[in-house]
VOPAGU-2260 file (C-alpha; in pm, 1 decimal, decimal comma):
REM VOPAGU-2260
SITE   aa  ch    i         X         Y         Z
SITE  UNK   A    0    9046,1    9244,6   15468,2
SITE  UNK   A    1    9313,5    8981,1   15472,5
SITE  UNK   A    2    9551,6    8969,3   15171,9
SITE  UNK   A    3    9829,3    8752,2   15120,7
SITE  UNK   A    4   10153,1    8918,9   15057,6
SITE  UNK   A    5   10504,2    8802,0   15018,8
SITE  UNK   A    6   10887,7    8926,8   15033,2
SITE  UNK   A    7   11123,7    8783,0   14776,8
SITE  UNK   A    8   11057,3    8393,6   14746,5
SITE  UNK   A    9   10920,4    8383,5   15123,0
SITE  UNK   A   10   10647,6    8095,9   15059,5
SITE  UNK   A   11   10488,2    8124,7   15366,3
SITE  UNK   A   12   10136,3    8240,2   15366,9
SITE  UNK   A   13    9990,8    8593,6   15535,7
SITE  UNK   A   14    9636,8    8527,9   15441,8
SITE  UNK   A   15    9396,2    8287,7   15518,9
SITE  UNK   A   16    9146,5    8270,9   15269,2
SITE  UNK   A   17    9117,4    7909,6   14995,8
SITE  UNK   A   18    8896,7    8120,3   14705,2
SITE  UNK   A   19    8991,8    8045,6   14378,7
SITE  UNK   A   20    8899,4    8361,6   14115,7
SITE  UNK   A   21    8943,4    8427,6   13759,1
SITE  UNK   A   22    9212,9    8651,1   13664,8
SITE  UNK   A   23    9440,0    8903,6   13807,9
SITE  UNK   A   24    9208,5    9207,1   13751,1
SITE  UNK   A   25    8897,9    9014,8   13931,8
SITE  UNK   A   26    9110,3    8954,0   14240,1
SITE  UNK   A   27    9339,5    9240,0   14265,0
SITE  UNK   A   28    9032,4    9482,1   14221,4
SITE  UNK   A   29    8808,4    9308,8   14429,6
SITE  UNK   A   30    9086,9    9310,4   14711,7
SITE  UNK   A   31    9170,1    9747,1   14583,6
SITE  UNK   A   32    8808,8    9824,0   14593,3
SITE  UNK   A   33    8583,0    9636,6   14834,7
SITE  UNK   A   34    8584,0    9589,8   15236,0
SITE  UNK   A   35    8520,2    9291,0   15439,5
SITE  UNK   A   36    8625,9    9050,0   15154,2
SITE  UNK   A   37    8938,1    8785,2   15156,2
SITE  UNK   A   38    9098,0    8724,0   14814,5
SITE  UNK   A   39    9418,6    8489,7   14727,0
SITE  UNK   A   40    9641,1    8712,6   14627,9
SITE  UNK   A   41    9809,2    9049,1   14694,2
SITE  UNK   A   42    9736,9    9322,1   14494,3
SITE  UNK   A   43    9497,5   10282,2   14078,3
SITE  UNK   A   44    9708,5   11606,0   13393,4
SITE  UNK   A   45    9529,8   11708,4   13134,4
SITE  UNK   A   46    9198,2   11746,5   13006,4
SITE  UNK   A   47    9127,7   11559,1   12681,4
SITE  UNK   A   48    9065,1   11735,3   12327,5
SITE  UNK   A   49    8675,5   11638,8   12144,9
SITE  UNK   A   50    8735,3   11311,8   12012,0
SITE  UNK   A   51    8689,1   11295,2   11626,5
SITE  UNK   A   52    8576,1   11029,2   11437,2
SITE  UNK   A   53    8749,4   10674,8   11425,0
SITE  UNK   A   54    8917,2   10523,1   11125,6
SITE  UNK   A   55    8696,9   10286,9   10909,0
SITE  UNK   A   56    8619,7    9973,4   11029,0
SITE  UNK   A   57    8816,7    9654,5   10876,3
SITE  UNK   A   58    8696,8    9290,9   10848,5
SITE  UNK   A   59    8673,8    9065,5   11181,6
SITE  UNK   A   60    9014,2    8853,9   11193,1
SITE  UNK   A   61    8906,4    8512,4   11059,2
SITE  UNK   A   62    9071,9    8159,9   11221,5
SITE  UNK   A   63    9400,0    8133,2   11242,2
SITE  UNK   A   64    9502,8    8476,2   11024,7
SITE  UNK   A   65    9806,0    8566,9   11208,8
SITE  UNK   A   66    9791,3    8886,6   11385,1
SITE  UNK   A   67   10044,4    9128,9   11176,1
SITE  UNK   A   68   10425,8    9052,0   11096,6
SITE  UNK   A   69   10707,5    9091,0   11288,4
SITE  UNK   A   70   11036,2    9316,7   11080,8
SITE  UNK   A   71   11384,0    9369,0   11257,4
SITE  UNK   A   72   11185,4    9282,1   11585,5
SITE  UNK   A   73   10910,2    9490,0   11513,9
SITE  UNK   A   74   10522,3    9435,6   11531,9
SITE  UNK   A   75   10370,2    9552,8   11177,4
SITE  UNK   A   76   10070,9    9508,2   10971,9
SITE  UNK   A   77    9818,3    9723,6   11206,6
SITE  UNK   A   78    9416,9    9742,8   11061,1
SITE  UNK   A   79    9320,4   10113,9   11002,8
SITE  UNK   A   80    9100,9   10153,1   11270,2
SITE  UNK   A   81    9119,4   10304,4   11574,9
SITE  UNK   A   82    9212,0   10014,2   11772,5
SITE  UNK   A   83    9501,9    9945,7   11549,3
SITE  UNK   A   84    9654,1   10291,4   11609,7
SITE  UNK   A   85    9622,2   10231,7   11938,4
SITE  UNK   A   86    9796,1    9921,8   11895,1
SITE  UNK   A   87   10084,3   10082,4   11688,8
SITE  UNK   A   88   10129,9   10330,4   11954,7
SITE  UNK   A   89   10119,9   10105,9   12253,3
SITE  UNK   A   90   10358,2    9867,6   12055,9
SITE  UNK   A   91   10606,5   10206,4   12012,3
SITE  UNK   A   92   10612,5   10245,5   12365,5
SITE  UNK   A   93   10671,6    9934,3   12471,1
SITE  UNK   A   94   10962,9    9885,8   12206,8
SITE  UNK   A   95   11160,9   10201,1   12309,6
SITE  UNK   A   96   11165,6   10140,0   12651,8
SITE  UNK   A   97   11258,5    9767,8   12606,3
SITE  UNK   A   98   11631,9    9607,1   12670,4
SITE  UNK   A   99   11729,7    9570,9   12334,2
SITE  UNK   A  100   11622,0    9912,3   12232,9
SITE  UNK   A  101   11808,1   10104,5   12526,3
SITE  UNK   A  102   12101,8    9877,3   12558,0
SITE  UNK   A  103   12152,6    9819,9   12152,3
SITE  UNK   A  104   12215,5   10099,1   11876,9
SITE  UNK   A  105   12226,9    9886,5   11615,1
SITE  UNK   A  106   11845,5    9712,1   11736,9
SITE  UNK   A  107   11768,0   10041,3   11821,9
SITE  UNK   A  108   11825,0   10221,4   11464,4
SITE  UNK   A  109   11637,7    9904,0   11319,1
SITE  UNK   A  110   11299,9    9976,1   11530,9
SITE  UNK   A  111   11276,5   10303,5   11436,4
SITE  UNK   A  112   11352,9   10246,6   11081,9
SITE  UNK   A  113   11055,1   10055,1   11060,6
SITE  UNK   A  114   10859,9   10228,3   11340,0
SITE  UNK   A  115   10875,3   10599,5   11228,9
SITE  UNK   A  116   10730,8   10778,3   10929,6
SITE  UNK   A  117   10976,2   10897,6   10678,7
SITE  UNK   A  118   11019,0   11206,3   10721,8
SITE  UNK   A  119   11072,0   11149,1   11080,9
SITE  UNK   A  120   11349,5   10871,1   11087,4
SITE  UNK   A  121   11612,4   11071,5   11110,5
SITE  UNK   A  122   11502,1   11273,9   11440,2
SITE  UNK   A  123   11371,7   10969,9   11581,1
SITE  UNK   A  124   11694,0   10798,5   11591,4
SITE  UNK   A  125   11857,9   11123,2   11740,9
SITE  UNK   A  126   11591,0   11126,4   12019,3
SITE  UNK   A  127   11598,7   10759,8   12061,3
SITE  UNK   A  128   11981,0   10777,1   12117,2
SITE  UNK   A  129   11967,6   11045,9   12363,1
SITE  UNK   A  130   11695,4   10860,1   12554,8
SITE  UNK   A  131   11942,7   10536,3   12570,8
SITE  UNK   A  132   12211,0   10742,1   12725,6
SITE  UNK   A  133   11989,9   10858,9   12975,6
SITE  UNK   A  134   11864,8   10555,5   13080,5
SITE  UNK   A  135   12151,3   10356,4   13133,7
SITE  UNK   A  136   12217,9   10502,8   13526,7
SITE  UNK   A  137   11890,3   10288,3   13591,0
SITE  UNK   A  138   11966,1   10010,1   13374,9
SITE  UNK   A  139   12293,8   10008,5   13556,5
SITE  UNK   A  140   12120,4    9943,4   13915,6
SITE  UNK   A  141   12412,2    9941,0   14166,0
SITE  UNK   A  142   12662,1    9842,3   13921,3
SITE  UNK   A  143   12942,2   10026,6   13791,6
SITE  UNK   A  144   12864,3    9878,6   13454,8
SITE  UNK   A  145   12583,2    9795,2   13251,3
SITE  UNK   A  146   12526,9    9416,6   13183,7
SITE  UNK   A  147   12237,7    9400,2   12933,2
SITE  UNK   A  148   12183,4    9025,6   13014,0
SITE  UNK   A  149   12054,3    9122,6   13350,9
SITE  UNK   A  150   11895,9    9431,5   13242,4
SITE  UNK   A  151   11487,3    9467,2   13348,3
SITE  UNK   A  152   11323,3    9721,4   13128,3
SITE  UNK   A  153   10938,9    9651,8   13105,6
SITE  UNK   A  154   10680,6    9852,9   13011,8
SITE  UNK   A  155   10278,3    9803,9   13087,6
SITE  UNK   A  156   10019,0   10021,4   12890,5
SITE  UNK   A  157    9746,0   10090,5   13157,8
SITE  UNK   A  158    9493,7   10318,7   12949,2
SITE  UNK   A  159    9497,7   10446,1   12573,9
SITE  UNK   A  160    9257,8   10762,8   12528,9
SITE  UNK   A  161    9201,3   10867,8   12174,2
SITE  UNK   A  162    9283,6   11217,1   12115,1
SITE  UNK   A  163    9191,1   11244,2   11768,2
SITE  UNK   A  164    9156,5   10959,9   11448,2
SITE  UNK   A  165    9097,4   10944,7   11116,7
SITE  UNK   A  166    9204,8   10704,8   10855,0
SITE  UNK   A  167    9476,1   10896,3   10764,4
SITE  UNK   A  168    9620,2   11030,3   11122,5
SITE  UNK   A  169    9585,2   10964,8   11493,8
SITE  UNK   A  170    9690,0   11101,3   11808,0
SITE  UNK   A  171    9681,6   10848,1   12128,8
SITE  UNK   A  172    9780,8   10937,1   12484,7
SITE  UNK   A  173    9917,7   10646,3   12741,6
SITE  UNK   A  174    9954,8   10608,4   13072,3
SITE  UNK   A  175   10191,7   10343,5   13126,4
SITE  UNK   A  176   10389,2   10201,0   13392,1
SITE  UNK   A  177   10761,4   10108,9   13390,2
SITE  UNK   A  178   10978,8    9886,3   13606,0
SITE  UNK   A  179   11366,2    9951,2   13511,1
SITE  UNK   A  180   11695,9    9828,0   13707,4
SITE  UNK   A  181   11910,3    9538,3   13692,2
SITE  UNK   A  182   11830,0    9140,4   13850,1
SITE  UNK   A  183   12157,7    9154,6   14001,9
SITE  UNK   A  184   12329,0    9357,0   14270,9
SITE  UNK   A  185   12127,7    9494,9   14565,9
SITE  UNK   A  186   11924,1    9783,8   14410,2
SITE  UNK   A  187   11563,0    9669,4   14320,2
SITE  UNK   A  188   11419,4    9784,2   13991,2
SITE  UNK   A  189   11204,9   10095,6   14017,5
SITE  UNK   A  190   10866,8   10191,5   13928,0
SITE  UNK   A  191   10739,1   10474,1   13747,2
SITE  UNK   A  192   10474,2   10650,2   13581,5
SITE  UNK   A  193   10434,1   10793,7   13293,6
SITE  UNK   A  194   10207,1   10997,2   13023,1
SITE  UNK   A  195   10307,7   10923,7   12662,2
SITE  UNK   A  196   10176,1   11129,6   12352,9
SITE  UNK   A  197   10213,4   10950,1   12049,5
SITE  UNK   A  198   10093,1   11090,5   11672,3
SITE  UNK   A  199   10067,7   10822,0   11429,7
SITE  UNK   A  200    9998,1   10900,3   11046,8
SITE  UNK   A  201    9867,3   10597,3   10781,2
SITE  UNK   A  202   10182,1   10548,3   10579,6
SITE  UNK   A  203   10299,6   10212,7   10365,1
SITE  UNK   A  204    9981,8   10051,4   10434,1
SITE  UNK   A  205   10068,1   10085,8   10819,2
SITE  UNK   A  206   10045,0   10338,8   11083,9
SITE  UNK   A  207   10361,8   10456,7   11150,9
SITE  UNK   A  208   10489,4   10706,9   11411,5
SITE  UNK   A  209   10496,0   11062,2   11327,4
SITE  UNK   A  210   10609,8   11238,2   11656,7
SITE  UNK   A  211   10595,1   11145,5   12030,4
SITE  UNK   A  212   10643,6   11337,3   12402,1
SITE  UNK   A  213   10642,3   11190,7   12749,6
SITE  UNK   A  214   10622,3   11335,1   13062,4
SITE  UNK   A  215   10540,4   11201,6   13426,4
SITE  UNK   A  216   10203,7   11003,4   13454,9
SITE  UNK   A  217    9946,4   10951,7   13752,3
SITE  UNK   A  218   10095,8   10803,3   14011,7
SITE  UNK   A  219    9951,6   10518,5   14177,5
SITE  UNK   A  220   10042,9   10437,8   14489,0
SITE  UNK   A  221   10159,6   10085,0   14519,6
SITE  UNK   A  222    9951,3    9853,0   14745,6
SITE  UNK   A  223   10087,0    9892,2   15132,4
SITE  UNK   A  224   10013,6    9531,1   15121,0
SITE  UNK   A  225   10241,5    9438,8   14903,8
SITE  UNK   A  226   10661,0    9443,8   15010,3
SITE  UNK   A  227   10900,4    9513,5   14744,4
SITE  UNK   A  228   11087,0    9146,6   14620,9
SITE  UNK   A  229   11448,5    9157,8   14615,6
SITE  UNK   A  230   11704,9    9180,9   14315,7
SITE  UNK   A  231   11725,2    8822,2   14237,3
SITE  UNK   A  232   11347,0    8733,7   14249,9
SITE  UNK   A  233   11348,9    8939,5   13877,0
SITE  UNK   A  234   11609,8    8680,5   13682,1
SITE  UNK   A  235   11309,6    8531,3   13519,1
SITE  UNK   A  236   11220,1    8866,2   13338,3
SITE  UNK   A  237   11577,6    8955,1   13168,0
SITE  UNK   A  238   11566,3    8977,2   12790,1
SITE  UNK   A  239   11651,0    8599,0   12687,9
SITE  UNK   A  240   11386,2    8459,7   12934,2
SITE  UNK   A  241   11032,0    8662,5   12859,0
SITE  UNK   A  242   10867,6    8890,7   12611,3
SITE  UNK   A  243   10767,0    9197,1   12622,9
SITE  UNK   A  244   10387,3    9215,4   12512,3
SITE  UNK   A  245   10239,8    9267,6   12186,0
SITE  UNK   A  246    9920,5    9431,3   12111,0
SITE  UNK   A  247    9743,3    9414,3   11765,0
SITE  UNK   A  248    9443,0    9616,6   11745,0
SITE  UNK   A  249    9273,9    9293,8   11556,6
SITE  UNK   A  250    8903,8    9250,7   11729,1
SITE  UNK   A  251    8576,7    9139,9   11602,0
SITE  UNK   A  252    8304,8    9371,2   11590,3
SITE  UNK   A  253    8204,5    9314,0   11979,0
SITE  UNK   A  254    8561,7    9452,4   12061,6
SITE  UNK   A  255    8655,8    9144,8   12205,0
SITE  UNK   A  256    8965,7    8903,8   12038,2
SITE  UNK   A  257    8957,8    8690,0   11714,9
SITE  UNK   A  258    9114,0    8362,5   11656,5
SITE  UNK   A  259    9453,3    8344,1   11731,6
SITE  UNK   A  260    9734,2    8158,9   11502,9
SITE  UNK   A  261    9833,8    7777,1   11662,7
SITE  UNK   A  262   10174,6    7947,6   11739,4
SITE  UNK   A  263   10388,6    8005,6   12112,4
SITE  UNK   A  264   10347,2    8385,1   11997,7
SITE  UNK   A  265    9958,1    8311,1   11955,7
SITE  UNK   A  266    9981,9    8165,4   12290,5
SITE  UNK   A  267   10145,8    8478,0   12460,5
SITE  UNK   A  268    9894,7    8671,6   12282,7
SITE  UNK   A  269    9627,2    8473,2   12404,8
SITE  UNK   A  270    9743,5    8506,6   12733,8
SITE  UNK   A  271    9801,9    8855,3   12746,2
SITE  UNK   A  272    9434,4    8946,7   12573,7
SITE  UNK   A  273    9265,7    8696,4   12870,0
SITE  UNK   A  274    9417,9    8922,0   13216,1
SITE  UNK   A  275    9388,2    9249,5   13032,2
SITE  UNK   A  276    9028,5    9171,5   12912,3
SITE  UNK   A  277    8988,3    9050,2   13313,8
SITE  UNK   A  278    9088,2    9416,5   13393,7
SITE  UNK   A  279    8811,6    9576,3   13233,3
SITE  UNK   A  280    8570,3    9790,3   13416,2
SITE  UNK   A  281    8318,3    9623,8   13259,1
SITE  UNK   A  282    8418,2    9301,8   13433,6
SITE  UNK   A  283    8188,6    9468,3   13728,3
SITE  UNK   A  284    7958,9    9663,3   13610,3
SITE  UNK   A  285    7821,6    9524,8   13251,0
SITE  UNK   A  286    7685,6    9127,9   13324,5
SITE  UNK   A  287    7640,5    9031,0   12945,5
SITE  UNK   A  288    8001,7    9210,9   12813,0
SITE  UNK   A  289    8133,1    8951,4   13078,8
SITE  UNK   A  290    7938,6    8651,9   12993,6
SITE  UNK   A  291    7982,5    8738,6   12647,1
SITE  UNK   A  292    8352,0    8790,1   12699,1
SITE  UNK   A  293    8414,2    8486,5   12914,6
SITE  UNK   A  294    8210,2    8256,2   12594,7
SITE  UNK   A  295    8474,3    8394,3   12364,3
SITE  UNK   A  296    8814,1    8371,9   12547,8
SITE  UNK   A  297    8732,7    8055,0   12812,7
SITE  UNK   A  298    8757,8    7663,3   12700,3
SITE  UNK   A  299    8388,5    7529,9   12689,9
SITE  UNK   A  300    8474,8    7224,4   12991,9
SITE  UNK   A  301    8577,5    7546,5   13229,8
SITE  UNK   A  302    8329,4    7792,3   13120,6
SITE  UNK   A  303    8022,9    7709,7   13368,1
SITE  UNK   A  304    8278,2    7760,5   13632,7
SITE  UNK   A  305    8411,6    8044,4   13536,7
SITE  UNK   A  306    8084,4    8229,7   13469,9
SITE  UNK   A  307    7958,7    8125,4   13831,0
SITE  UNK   A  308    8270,6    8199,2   13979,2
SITE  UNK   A  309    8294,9    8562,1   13800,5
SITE  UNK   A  310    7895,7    8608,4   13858,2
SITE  UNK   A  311    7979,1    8545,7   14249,4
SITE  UNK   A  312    8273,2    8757,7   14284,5
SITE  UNK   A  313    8190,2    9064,2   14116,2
SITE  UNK   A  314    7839,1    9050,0   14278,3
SITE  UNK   A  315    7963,9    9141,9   14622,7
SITE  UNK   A  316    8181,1    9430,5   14443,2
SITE  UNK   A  317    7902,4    9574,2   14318,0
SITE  UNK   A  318    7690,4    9537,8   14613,5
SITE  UNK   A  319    7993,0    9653,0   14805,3
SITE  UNK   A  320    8047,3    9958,4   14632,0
SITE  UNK   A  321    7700,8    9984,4   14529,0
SITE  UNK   A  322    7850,7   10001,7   14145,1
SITE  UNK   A  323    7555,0   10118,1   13880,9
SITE  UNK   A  324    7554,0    9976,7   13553,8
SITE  UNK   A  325    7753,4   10272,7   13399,1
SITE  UNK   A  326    8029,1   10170,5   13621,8
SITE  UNK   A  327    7987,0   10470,6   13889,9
SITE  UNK   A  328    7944,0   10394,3   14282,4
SITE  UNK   A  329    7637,9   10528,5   14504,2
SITE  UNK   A  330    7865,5   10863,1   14562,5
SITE  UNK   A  331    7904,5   10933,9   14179,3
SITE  UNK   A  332    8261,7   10812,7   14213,7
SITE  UNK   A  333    8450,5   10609,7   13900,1
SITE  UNK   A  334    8542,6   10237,2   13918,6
SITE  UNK   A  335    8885,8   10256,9   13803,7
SITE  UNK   A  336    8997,2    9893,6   13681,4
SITE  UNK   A  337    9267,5    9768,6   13434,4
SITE  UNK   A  338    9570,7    9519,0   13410,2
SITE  UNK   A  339    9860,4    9582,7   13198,0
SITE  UNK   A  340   10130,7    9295,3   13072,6
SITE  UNK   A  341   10451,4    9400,8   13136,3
SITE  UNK   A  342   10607,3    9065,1   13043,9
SITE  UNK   A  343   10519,6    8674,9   12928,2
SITE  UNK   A  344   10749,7    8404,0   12930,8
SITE  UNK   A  345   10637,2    8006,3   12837,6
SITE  UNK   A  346   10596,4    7757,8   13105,1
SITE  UNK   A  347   10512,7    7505,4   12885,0
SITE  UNK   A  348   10385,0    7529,5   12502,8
SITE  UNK   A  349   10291,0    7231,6   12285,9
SITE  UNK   A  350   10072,8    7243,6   11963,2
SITE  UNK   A  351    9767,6    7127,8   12170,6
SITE  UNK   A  352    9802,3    7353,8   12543,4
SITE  UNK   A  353   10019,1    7621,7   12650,1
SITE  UNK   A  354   10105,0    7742,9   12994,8
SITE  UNK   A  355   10231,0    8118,9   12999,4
SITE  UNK   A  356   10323,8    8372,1   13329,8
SITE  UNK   A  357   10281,0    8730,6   13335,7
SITE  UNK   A  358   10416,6    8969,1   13492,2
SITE  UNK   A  359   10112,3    9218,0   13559,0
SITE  UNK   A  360    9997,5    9544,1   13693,2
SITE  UNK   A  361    9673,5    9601,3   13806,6
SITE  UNK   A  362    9503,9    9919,3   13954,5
SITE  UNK   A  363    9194,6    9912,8   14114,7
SITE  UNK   A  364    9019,6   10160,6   14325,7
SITE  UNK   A  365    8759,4   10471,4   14291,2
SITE  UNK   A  366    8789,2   10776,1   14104,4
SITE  UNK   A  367    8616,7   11021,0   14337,2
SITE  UNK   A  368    8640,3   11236,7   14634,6
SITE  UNK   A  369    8735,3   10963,9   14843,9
SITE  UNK   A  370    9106,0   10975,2   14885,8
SITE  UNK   A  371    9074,4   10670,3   15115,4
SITE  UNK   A  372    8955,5   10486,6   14787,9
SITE  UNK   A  373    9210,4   10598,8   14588,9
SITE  UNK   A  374    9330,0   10356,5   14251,9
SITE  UNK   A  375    9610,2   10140,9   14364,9
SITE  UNK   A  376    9890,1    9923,5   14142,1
SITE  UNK   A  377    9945,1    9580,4   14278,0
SITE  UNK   A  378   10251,5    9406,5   14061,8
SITE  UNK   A  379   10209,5    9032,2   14053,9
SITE  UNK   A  380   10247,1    8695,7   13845,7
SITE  UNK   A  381    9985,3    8490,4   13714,4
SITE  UNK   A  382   10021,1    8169,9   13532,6
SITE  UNK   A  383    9771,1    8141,8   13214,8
SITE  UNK   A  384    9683,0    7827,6   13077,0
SITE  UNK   A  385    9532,7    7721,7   12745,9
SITE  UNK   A  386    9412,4    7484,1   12533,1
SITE  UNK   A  387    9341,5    7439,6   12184,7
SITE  UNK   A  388    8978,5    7464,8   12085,6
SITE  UNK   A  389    8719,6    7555,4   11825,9
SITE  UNK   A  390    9056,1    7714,8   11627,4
SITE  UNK   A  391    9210,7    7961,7   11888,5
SITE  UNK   A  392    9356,5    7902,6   12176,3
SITE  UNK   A  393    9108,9    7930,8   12498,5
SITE  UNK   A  394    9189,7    7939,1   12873,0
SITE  UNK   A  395    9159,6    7624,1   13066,9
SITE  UNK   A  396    9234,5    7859,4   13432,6
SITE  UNK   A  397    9429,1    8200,1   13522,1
SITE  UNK   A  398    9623,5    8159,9   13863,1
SITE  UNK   A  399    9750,0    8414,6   14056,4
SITE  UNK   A  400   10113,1    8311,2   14131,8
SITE  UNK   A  401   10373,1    8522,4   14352,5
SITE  UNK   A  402   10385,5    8948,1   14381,3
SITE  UNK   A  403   10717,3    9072,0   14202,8
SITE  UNK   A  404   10737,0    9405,0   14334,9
SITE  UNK   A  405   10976,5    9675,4   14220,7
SITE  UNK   A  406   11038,0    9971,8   14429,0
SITE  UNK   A  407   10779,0   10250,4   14438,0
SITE  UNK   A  408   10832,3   10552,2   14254,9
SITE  UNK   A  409   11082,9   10816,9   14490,6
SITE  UNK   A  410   10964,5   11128,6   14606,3
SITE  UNK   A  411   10652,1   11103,2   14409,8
SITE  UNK   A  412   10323,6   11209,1   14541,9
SITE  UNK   A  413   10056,1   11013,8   14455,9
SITE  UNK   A  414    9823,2   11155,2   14244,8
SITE  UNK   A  415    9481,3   11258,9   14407,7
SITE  UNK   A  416    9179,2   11021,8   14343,8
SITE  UNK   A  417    8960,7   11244,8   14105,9
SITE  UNK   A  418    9223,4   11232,4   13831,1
SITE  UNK   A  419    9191,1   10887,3   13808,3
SITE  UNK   A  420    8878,9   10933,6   13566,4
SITE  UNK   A  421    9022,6   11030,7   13284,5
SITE  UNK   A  422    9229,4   10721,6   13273,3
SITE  UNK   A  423    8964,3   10515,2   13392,7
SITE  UNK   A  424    8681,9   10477,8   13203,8
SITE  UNK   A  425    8576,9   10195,4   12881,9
SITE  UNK   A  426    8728,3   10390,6   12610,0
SITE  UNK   A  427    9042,9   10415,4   12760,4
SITE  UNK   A  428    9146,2   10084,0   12748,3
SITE  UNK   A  429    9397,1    9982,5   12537,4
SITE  UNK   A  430    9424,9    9757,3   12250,2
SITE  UNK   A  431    9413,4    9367,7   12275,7
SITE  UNK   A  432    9706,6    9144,5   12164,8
């Protein structure tokens, strides 16, 4: 397999092959999980309680109702369902490990304010604040002092598993990954894993966090393919110049996006929803949920394209892997697919198209007794673009763009390929912006 891989802003190619795919996910999994194929671009414990019954179900969003508020910085305005406390507690995550919430007390005490239950404010601000102290050594990089300006804190949600839901409570465990450090200095921002618990309860018409734990995640081994980037090449994901990503829990009844507001923030959203829904599993192994999925998110003048192109592709992973249609390979082992935003910044945004980059992580691999097949994380760019049709926005193509690789986790083992399923499969993916 050739894969083309690149050091810091080195231009010059290592591959040789001219295909064009559709997403991150499609072309970092195809080149994670399948031999003898050339893509464009360089590229994945503890069992889980009985799952209980999902909130109720709310209305589909309608065009161009806005996808929750935003208070002191904060994503509100969840649906009661299931994929709304999912949502809430990816948003949480992603919030207290971001730059303003480690670096800043006074942004800090604001999130959780509006983040935490009541009764659990207090503690939450205590725990936040010890957190922040603890994090600024890698915040720091290299540096005898902390610059917040230059600081890189980005999380990625890379599965969601339901512990337990009802309309009143939920429990939802994360596996996330993490790049922290500074963009200046010599010290490239790490990498690291991690498992988050987070209890939710249904309080002032939201869901709001009750209590939360974290402790070391799976650890993917990043792609041998891919060479850590140096300090600089991160300058264009410091706080003032890119977003952290927002997910909403709003889907129709298919599970798959409603309209999005005519906004930059609907464009981000848009964005982010199109290479995580390209991470799904069922990308590979379910033909209709793709076609289906590719109608709904993909501009109509693009869309025969992108089918064939996506019908072509994933065709010689499944014939590769000989993947069934429940997603398992001849050898009963687990596709293991997903992509995770860790950060969006605007290209270009008018009222009528929208250009956005991500910063993505994508695992791909087998969840099996293969430890040659292991899930790998592949950290790269891709540049989104949309257009304005039929009320939402709609991508017109999603480019693969250059790797930005932090440094691998240190002294971590990587974790062996069977536990990979129980991060893996359809339910554990997370909630859509």
């Amino acid at each position: 397999m050739a894969v083309q891989t690149r050091r810091g802003n080195d231009p010059s190619p290592r591959g040789t092959s001219k295909a064009k795919f559709w997403g991150i996910a499609v072309g970092a999994v195809a080149a994670l999980t399948t031999t003898a194929m050339i893509v464009t671009l360089a590229t994945g414990d503890d069992s889980a309680p009985t799952h209980v019954a999902s909130p109720q179900a709310t209305p589909e969003p309608k065009p161009g109702k806005a996808r929750g508020q935003v208070t002191s910085g904060v994503p509100v305005g969840y649906p009661r369902t299931e994929a709304g406390a999912k949502a809430a507690a990816a948003n949480y995550t992603v919030i207290s490990g971001s730059s303003a919430f480690l670096t800043s007390k006074d942004a800090r005490h604001r999130a959780v304010s509006v983040m935490s239950a009541g009764n659990r404010t207090s503690t939450a601000m205590k725990e936040a604040d010890h957190e922040a102290r603890r994090a600024r050594a890698e915040l720091k990089g290299d540096k005898s002092k902390l610059a917040p300006r230059h600081v890189i804190a980005r999380t990625g949600i890379l599965s969601a598993h339901t512990l337990g839901a009802d309309i009143h409570k939920a429990t939802v465990r994360l596996w996330t990954t993490t790049a922290r450090g500074s963009a200046t200095g010599h010290a490239t921002p790490k990498a690291a894993f991690r498992s988050v618990t987070v209890s939710l309860v249904w309080e002032r018409n939201d869901w709001k966090m009750s209590g939360s734990s974290s402790s070391s995640g799976l650890v993917a081994p990043v792609d041998t393919r891919q060479a850590t980037n140096v300090t600089s090449d991160f300058a264009d994901y410091v706080p003032a110049r890119a977003s952290d990503p927002v997910l909403s829990g709003a889907e129709t009844k298919d599970g798959l996006p409603g309209a999005y507001e005519r906004t930059e923030r609907g464009a981000h959203a848009a964005a982010t929803s199109a290479v995580m829904l390209r991470g799904d599993p069922r990308f590979f192994s379910d033909a209709e949920w793709r076609n289906k999925m590719l109608t709904a998110t993909t501009a109509s003048s693009v869309l025969g394209t992108a089918k064939a192109d996506a019908d072509s592709m994933t065709q010689l992973v499944v014939e590769n892997r000989s993947l069934g249609d429940d997603g398992k390979t001849a050898d009963g082992g687990l596709l293991v697919t997903r992509t995770a935003v860790l950060g969006s910044r605007a290209v270009a945004y008018s009222g009528q198209t929208a250009s956005m980059e991500l910063w993505t992580a994508s695992v791909g691999g087998v969840a099996g007794k293969n430890e040659s097949e292991r899930p790998q994380i592949g950290f790269i760019r891709m540049t989104v673009d949309l257009i304005w049709a039929d009320g939402t926005w709609k991508t017109t193509a999603v480019t693969p763009s250059e790797p930005l690789v932090p440094s691998p986790p240190a002294a971590e083992e990587a974790a062996p390929a069977s536990s990979f399923a129980d991060v893996g499969g359809v339910s554990d993916a997370p909630s859509l912006a």
